[in-house]
N, C-alpha and C positions, 0 to 999 in steps of 0.2 A: 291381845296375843293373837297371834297368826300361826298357822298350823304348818308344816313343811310337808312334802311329798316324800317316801322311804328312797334315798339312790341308789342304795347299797343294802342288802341282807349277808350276813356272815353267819350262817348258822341262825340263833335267835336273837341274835344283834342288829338291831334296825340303824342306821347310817342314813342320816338327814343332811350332811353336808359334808366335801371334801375335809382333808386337816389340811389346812395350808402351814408350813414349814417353817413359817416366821413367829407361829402365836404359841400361847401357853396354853396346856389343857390339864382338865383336870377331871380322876373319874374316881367317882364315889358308888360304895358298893353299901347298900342296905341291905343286910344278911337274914334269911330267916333259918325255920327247921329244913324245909326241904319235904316235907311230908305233906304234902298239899290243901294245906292251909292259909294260912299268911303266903303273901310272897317276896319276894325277894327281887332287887331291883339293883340296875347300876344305870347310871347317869355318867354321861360324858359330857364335858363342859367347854366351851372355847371362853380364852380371856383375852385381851379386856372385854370382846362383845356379850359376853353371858350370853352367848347363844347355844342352845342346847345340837349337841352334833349326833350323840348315838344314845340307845338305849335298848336294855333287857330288860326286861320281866319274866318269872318263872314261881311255880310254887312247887314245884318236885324234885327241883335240882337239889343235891345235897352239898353240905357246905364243903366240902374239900373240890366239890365239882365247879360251885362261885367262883375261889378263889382261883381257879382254874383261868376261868373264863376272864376274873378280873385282870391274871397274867399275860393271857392271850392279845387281849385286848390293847394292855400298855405295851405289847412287843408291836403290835400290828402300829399301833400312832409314834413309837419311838421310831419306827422304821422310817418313819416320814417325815422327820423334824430333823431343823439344821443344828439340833442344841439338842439333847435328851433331857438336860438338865431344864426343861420347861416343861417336862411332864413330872405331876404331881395325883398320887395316889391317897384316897384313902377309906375306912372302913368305917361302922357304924359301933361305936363301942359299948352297947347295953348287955343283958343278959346274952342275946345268942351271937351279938358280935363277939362275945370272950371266944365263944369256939371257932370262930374264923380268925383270929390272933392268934388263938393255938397253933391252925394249921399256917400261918404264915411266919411262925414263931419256927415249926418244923423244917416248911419248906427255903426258911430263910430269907429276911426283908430284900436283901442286893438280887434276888432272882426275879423280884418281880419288875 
């Protein structure tokens, strides 16, 4: 494995590579409490290359604030793709992913 330089910072979103327009991505959000413990991650994915394009890490963000950020996120690359329907989302579903389904159950799956 080979390491990449940060191109882009968004707040605490580190950005390792443009999205080019033509590919698929995919970002997965691993949920914690937010209470500074464990932490909590999202992974942004290009495909077919599995190459790893962005990433968060936090242990104080709290879960209605992830799922924020995992919105933000999908608006910021669907803005950028000639197809939206190449962006794919998804969550971690154990104990403390049930409370971030909640809040996505609230704020409704079509908004993010």
């Amino acid at each position: 494995m080979e390491g990449s330089e940060v191109i882009l910072n968004m707040g605490q979103t580190r950005w390792y590579h443009k999205i080019k327009s033509n590919l698929t991505y995919i970002i997965a959000l691993d949920p914690s409490m937010g209470t500074g413990g464990d932490y909590a991650a999202i992974q942004v994915v290009e495909v077919p290359t599995y190459r790893q394009v962005a990433e968060w890490r936090h242990n104080t963000t709290t879960i209605p604030q992830q799922i924020k950020l995992l919105r933000e996120i999908a608006e910021y690359i669907a803005g950028k793709l000639d197809n939206v329907n190449t962006l794919y989302w998804s969550v971690e579903n154990n104990s403390i992913g049930e409370a971030a389904l909640i809040v996505i159950a609230d704020l409704g799956e079509e908004h993010i």
